[in-house]
Residue frames as qw, qx, qy, qz and C-alpha x, y, z in Angstrom:
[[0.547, 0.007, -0.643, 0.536, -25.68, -105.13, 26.04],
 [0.457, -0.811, -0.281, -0.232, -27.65, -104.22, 29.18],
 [0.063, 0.574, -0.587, 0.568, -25.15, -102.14, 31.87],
 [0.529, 0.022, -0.811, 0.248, -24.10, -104.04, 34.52],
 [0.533, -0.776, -0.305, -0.146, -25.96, -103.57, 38.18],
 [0.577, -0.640, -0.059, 0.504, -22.60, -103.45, 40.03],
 [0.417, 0.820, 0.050, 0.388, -20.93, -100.36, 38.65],
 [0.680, -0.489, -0.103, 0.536, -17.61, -100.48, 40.51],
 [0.338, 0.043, 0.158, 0.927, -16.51, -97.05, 38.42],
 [0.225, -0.874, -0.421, -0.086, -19.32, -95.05, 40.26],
 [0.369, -0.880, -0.003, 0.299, -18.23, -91.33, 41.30],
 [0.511, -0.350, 0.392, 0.680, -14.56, -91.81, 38.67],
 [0.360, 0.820, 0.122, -0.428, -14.56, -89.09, 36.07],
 [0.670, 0.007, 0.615, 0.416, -12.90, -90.23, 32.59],
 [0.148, 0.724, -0.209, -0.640, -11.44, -87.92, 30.15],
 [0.709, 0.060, 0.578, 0.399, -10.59, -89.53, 26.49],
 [0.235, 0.666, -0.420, -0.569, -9.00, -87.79, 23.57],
 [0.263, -0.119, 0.885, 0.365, -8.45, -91.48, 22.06],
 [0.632, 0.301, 0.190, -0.689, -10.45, -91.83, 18.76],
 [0.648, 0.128, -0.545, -0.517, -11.70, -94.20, 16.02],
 [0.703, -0.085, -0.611, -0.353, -12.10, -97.77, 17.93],
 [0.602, 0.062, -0.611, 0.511, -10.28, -98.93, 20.83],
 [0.023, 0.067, 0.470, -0.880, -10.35, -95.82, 23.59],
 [0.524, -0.178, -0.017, -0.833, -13.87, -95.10, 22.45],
 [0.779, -0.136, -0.571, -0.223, -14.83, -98.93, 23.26],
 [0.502, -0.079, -0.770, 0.386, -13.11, -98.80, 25.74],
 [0.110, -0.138, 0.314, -0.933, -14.56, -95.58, 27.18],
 [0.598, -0.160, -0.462, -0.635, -17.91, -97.41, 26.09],
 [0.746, -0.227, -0.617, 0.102, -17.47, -100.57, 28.37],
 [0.241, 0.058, -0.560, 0.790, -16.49, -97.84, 31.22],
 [0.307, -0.206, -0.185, -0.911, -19.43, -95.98, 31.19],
 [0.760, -0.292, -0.536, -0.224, -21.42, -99.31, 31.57],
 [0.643, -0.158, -0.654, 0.365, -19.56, -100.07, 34.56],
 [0.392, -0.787, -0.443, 0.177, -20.56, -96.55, 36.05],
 [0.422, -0.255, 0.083, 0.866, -17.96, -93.62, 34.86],
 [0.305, 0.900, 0.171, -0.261, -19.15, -90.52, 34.21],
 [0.701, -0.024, 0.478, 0.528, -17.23, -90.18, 30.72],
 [0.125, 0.889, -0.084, -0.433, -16.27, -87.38, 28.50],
 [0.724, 0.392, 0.392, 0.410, -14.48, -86.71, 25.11],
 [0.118, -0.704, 0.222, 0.664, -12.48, -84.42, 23.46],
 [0.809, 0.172, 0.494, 0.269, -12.34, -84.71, 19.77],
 [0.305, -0.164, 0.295, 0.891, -10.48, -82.31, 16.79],
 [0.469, 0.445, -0.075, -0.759, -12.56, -80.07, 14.61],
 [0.372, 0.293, -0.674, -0.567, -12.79, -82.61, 12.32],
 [0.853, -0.205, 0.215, -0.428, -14.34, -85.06, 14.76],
 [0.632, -0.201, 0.745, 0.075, -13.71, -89.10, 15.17],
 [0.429, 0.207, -0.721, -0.504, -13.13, -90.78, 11.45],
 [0.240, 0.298, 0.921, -0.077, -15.84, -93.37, 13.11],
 [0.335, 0.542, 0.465, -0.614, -18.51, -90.79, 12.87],
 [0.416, 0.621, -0.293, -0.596, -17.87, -90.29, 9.47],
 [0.326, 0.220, -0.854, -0.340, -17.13, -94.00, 8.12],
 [0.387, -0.296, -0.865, -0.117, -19.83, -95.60, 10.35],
 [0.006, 0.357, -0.249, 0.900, -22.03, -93.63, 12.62],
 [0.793, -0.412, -0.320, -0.316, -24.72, -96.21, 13.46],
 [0.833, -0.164, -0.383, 0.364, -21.27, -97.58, 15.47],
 [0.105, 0.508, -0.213, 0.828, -20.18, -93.88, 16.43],
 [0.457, -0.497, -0.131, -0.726, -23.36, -93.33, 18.13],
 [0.873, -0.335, -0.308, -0.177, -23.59, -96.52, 20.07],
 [0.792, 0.035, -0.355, 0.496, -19.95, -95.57, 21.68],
 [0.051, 0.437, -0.038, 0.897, -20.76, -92.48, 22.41],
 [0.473, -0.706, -0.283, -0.445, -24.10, -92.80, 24.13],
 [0.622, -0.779, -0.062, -0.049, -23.84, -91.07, 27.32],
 [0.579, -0.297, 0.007, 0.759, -20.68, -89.49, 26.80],
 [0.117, 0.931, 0.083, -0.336, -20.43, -85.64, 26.53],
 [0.750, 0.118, 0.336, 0.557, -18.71, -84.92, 23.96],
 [0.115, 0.942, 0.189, -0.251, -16.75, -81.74, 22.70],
 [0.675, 0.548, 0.081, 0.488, -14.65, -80.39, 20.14],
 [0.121, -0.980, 0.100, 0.119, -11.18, -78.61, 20.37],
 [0.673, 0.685, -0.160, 0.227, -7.96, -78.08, 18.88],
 [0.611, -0.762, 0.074, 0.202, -5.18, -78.80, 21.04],
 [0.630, 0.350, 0.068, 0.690, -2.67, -77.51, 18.51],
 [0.021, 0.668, -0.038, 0.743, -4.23, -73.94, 19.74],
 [0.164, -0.163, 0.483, -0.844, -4.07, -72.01, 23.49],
 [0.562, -0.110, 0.104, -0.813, -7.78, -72.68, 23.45],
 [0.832, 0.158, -0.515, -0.132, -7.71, -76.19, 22.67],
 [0.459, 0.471, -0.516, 0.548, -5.27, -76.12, 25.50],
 [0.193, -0.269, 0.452, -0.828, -6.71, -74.28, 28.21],
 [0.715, -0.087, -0.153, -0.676, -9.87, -76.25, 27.45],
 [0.799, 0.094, -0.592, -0.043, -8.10, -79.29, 27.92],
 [0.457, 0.231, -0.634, 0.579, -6.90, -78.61, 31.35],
 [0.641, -0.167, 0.125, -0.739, -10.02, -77.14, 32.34],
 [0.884, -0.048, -0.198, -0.420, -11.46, -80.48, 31.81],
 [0.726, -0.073, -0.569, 0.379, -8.31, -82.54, 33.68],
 [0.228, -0.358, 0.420, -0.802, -8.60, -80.39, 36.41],
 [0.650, -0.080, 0.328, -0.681, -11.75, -82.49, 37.24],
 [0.895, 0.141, -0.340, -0.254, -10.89, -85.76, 35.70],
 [0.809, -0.379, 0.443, -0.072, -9.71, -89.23, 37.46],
 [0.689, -0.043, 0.574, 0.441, -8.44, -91.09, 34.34],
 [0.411, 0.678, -0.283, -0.539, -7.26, -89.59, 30.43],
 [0.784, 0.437, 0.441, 0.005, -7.85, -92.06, 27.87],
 [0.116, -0.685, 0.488, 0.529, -4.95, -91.92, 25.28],
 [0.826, -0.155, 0.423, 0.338, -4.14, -93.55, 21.95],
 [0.372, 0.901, -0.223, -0.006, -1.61, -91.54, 20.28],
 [0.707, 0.432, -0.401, 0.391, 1.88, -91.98, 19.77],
 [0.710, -0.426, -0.227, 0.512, 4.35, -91.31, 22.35],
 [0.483, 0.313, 0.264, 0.774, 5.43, -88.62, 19.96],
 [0.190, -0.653, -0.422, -0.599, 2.11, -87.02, 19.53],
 [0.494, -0.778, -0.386, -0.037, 1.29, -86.69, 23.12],
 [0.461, -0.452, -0.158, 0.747, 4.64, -84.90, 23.91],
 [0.119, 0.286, 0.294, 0.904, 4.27, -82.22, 20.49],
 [0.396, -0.700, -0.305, -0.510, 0.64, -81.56, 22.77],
 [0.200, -0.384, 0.585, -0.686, 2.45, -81.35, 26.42],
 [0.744, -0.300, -0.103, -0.588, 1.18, -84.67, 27.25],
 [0.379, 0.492, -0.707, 0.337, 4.03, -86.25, 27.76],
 [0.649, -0.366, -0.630, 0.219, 3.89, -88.57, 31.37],
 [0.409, -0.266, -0.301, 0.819, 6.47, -86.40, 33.25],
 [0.140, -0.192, -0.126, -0.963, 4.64, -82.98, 31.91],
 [0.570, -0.410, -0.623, -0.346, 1.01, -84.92, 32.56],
 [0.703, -0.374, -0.529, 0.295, 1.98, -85.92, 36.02],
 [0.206, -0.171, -0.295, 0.917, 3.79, -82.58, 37.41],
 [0.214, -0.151, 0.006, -0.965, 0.86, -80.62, 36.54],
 [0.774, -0.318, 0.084, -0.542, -2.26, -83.03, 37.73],
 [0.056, 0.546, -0.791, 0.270, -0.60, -84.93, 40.10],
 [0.572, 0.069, 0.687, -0.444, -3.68, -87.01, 40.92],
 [0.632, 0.478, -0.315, -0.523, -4.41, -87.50, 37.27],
 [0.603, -0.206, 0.737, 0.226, -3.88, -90.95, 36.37],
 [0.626, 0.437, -0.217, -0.609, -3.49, -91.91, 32.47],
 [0.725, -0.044, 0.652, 0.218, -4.08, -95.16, 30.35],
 [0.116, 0.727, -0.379, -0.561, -2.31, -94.87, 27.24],
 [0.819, 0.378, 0.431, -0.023, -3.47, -97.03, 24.00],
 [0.025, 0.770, -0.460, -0.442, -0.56, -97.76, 21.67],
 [0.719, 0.435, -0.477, -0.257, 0.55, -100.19, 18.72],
 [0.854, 0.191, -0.440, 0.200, 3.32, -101.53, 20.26],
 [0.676, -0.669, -0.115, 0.287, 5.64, -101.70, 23.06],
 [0.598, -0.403, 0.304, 0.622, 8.69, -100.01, 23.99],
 [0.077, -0.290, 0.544, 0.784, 10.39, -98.42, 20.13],
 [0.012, 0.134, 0.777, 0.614, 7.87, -99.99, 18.64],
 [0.112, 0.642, 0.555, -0.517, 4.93, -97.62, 20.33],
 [0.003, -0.592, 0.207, 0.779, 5.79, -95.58, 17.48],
 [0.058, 0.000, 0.838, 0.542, 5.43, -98.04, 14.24],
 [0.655, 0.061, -0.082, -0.749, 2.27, -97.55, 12.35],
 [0.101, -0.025, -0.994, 0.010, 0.28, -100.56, 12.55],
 [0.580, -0.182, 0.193, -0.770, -3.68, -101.54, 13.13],
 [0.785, -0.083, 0.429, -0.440, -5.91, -104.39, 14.11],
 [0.818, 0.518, -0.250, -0.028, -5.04, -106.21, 10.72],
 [0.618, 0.479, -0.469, 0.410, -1.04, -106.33, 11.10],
 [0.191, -0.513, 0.750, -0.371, -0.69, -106.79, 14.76],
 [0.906, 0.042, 0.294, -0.303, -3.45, -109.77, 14.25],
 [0.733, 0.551, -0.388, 0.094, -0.61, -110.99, 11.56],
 [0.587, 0.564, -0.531, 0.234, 2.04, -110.98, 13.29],
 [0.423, -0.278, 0.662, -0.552, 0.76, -112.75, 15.82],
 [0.140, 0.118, -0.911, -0.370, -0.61, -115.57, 13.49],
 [0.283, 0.516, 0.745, -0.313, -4.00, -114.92, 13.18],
 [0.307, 0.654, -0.187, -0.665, -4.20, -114.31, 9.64],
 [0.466, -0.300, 0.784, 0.279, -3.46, -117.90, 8.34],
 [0.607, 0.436, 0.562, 0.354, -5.66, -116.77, 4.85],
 [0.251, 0.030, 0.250, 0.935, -6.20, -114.14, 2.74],
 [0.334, -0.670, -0.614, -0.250, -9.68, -113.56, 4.36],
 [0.165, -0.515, 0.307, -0.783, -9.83, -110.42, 6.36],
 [0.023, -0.135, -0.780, 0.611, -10.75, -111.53, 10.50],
 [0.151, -0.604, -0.653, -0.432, -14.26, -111.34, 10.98],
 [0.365, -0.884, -0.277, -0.097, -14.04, -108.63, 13.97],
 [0.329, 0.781, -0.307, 0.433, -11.51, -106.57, 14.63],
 [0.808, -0.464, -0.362, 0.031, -10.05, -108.62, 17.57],
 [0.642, -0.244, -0.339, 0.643, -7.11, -106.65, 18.94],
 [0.112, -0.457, -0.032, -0.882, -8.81, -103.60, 18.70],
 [0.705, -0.484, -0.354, -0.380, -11.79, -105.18, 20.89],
 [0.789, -0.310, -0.375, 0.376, -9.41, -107.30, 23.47],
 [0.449, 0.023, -0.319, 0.834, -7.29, -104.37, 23.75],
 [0.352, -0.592, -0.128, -0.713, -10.46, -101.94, 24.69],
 [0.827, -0.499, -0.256, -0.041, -11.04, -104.77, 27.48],
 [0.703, -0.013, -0.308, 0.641, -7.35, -104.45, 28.69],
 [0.181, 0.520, 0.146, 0.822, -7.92, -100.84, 28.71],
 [0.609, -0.673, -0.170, -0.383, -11.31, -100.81, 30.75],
 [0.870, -0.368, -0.233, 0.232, -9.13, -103.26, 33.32],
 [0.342, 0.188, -0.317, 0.865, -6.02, -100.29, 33.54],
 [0.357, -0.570, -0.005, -0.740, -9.03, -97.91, 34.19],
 [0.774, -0.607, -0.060, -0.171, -10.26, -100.29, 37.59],
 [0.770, -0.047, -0.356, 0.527, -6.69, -100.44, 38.34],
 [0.006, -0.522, 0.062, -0.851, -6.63, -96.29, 38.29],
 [0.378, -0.612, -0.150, -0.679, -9.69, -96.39, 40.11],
 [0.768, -0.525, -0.367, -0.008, -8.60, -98.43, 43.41],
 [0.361, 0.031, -0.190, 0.913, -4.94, -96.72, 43.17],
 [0.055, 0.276, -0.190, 0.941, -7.54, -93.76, 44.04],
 [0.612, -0.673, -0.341, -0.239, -9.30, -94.83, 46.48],
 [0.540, -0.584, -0.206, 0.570, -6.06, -93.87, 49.27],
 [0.047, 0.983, 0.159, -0.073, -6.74, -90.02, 49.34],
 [0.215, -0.855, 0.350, 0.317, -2.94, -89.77, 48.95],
 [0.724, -0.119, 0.501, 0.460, -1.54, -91.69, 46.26],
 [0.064, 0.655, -0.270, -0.703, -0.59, -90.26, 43.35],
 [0.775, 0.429, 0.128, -0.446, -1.71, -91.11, 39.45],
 [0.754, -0.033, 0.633, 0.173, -0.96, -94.24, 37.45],
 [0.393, 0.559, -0.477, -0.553, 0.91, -93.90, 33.71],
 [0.592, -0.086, 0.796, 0.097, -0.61, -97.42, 32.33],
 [0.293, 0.498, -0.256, -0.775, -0.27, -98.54, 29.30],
 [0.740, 0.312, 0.596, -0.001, -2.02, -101.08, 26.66],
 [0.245, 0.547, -0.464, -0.653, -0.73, -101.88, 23.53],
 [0.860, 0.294, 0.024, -0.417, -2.76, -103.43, 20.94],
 [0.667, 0.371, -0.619, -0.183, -0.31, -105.93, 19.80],
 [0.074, -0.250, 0.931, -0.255, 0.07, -107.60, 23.19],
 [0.575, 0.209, 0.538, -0.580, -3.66, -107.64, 23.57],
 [0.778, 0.319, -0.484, -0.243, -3.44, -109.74, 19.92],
 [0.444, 0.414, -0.789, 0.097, -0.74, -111.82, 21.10],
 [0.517, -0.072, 0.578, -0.627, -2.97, -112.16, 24.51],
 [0.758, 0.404, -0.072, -0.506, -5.82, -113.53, 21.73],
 [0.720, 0.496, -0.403, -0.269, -3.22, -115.84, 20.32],
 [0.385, -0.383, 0.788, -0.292, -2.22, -118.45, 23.14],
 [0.793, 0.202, 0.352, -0.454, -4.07, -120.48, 22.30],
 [0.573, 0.769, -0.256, -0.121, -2.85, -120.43, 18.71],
 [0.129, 0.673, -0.681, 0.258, 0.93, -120.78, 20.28],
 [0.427, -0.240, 0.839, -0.237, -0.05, -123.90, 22.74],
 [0.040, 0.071, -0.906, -0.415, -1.06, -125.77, 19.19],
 [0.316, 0.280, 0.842, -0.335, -4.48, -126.04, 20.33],
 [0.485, 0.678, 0.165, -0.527, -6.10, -123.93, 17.19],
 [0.094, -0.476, 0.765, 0.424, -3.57, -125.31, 14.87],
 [0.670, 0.272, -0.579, -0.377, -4.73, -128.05, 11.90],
 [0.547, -0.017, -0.821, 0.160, -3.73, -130.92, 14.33],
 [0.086, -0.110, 0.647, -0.750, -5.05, -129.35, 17.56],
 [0.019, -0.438, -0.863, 0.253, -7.98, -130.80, 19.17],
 [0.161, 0.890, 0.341, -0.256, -10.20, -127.35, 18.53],
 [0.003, 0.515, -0.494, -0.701, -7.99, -126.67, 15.23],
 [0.689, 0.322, -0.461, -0.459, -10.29, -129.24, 13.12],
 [0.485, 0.218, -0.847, 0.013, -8.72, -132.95, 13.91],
 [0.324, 0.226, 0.769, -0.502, -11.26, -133.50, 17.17],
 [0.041, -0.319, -0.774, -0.546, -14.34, -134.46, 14.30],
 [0.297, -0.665, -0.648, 0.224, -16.48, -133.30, 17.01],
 [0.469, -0.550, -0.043, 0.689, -15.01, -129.87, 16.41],
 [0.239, 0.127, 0.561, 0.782, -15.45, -128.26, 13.10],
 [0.430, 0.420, -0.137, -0.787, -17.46, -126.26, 10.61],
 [0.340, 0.012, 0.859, 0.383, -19.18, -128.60, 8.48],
 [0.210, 0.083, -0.625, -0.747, -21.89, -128.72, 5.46],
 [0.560, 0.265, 0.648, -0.443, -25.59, -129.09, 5.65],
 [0.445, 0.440, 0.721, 0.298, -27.95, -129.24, 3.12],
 [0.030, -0.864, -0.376, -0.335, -29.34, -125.83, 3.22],
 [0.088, -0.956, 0.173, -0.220, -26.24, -123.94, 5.00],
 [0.366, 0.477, -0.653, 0.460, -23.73, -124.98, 7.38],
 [0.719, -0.597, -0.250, -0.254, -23.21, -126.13, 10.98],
 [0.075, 0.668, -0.555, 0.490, -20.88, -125.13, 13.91],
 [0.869, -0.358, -0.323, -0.110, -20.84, -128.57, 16.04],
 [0.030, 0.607, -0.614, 0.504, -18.75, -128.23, 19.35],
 [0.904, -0.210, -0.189, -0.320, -19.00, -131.79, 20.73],
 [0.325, 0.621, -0.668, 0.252, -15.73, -131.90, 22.51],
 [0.395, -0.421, 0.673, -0.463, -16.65, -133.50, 25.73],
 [0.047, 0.056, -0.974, -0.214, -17.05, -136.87, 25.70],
 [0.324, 0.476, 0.769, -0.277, -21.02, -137.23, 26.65],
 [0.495, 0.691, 0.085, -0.520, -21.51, -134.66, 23.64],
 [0.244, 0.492, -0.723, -0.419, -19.42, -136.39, 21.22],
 [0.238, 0.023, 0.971, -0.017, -21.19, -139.84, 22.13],
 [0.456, 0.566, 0.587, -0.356, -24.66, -138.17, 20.94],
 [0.244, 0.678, -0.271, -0.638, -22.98, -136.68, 18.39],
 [0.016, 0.178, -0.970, -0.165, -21.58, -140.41, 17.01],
 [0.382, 0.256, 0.855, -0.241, -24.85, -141.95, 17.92],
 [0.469, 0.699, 0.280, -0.463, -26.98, -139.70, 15.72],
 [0.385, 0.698, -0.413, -0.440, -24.23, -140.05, 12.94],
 [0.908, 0.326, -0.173, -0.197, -24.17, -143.42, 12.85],
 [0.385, 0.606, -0.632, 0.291, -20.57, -143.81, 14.19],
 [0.897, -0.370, -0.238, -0.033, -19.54, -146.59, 16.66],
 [0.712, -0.291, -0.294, 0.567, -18.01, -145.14, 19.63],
 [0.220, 0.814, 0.033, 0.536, -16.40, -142.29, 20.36],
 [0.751, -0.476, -0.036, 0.455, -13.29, -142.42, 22.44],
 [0.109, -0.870, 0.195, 0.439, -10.82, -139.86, 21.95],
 [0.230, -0.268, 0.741, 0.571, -8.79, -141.96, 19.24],
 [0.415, 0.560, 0.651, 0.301, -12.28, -142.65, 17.39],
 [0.258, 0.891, 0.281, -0.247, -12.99, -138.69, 17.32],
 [0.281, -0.724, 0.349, 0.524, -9.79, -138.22, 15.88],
 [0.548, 0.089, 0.717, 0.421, -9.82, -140.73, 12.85],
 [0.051, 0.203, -0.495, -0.843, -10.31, -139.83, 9.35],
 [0.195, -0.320, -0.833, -0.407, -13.33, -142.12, 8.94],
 [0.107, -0.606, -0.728, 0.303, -15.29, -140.83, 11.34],
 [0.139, 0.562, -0.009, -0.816, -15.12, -137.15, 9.97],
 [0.250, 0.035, -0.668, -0.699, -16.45, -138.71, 6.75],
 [0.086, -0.539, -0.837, -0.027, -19.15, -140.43, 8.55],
 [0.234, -0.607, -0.545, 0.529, -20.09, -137.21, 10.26],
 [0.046, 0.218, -0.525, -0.822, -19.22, -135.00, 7.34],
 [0.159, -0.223, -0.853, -0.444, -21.63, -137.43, 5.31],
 [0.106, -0.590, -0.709, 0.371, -24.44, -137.12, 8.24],
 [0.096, 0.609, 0.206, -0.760, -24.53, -133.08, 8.46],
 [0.031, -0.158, 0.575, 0.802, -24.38, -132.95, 4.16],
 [0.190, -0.400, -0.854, -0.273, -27.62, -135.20, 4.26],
 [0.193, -0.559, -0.686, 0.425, -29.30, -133.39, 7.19],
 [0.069, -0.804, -0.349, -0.477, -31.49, -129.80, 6.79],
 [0.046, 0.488, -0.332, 0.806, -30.70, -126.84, 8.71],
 [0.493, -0.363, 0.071, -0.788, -34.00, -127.23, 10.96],
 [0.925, -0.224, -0.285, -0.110, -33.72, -130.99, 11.52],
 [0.662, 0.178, -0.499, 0.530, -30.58, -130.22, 12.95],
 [0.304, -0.413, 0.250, -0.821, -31.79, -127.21, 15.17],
 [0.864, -0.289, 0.031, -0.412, -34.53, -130.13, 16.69],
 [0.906, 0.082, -0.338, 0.241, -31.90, -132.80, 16.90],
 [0.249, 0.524, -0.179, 0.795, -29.98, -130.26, 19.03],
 [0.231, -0.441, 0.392, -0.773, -32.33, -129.68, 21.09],
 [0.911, -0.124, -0.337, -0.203, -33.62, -133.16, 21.53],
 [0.908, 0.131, -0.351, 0.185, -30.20, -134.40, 22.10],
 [0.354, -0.925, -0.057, 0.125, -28.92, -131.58, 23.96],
 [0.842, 0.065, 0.180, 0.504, -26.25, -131.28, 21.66],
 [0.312, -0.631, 0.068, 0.707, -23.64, -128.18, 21.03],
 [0.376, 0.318, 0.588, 0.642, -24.14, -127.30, 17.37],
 [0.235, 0.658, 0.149, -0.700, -25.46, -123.85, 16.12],
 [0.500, 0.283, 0.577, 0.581, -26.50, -124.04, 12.08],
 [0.052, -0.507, 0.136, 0.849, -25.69, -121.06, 9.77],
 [0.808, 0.544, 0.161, -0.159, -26.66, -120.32, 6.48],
 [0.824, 0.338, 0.093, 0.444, -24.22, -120.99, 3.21],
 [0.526, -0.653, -0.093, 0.537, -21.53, -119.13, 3.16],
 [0.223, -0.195, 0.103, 0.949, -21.90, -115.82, 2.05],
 [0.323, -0.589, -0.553, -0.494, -25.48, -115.57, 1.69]]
């Protein structure tokens, strides 16, 4: 991902204590956007660095970064040293946690009154406190509907974006030389349940038009892998139909059963590469994968 040219978080100085995914992504996608971006982490460092560090590294770049114990005075003093001179603190701890370290809002706020924080949490309200990660807020938000793990941790990711978007809220509340700092928070299970509209207005569902029952709309079988075909609009579903052999392709034909066997029957017969040229011949939406798991 190349950084962006306009870098509306030019000149705003970003503290973050928050560690394994979220805050650091999000601190990542600040950076890009022009924050000069710092870190605190414990003696023991981020459990990324240590369970994946090709993905540490790449969240990190171009953040200073420095160890300190804020159980001790020094850990302490160091930390206030370094909000003295910051715009936003990056949080995601409990509610608990941040008061047993004097981080509390009301304690935050009386002593850097210009300070603004955004505060990554599970859940809202009581339930900032329940353990919980990306997995079980993606559940209970019905986006779990096998017993296949998600293929990207999506409310870790959405809620980094939500994050980045408190930070450009901080950063226009300080542009007037006199307001005072913003306590916002993001909590990963809305930024699932954000993810799962979709889900909730039926449209990903088994019967929903981009849940499987639009034929034009699916995963299907090649010969030599698979193929993601997204032919929802009608002028791509008519080239899709034409090339499979199907007559028509009105909204009640893309829906029938026979036509997902004709079209089914089309991709099973067809090679990976004749479909890549047939694609681009036809200017058709389709991307082909290989088998699955290979």
């Amino acid at each position: 991902m190349t950084p962006s040219p306009h870098l509306p978080l030019q000149g705003l100085r970003i503290l973050s204590l928050a560690l394994n995914l979220p805050g650091p992504a999000a601190l990542m996608r600040c950076r890009r956007l022009g924050a000069t971006c710092s870190k605190l982490e414990p003696p023991a460092g981020d459990p990324m660095g240590h369970y994946n560090q090709a993905a540490y590294a790449q969240l990190h770049e171009g953040v200073e970064v420095q160890q300190a114990d804020l159980k001790t005075p020094q850990g302490q003093e160091l930390l206030h040293r370094e909000l003295a001179r910051t715009d936003v603190l990056l949080t995601s701890f409990r509610p608990s946690a941040l008061a047993k370290l004097g981080l509390a809002w009301d304690a935050l706020h009386a002593r850097h009154p210009r300070l603004s924080q955004v505060a990554i949490v599970g859940g809202t309200g009581d339930q900032a406190e329940a353990p919980g990660h990306d997995l079980t807020y993606l559940a209970e938000n019905g986006l779990v509907p096998g017993l296949e793990l998600p293929a990207t941790l999506y409310a870790d990711m959405s809620g980094s974006l939500m994050a980045c978007e408190a930070v450009l809220q901080a950063a226009l509340r300080r542009r007037d030389p006199d307001a005072q700092g913003l306590h916002l928070e993001v909590a990963l299970s809305e930024a699932a349940g954000y993810l799962a509209l979709p889900r909730r207005w039926g449209l990903t569902r088994p019967a929903g038009s981009v849940g499987g029952a639009h034929a034009g709309y699916r995963v299907y079988a090649c010969r030599d892998g698979r193929v993601a075909v997204a032919a929802l609009e009608p002028h791509f579903a008519a080239a899709l139909c034409a090339a499979a052999g199907v007559a028509g392709s009105d909204v009640r034909t893309m829906f029938a059963p026979a036509t997902h066997r004709a079209i089914a029957a089309f991709f099973a017969s067809s090679l990976r590469a004749d479909l890549d040229r047939l694609a681009a011949e036809k200017d058709l939406p389709l991307h082909t994968l290989p088998a699955a798991g290979e």
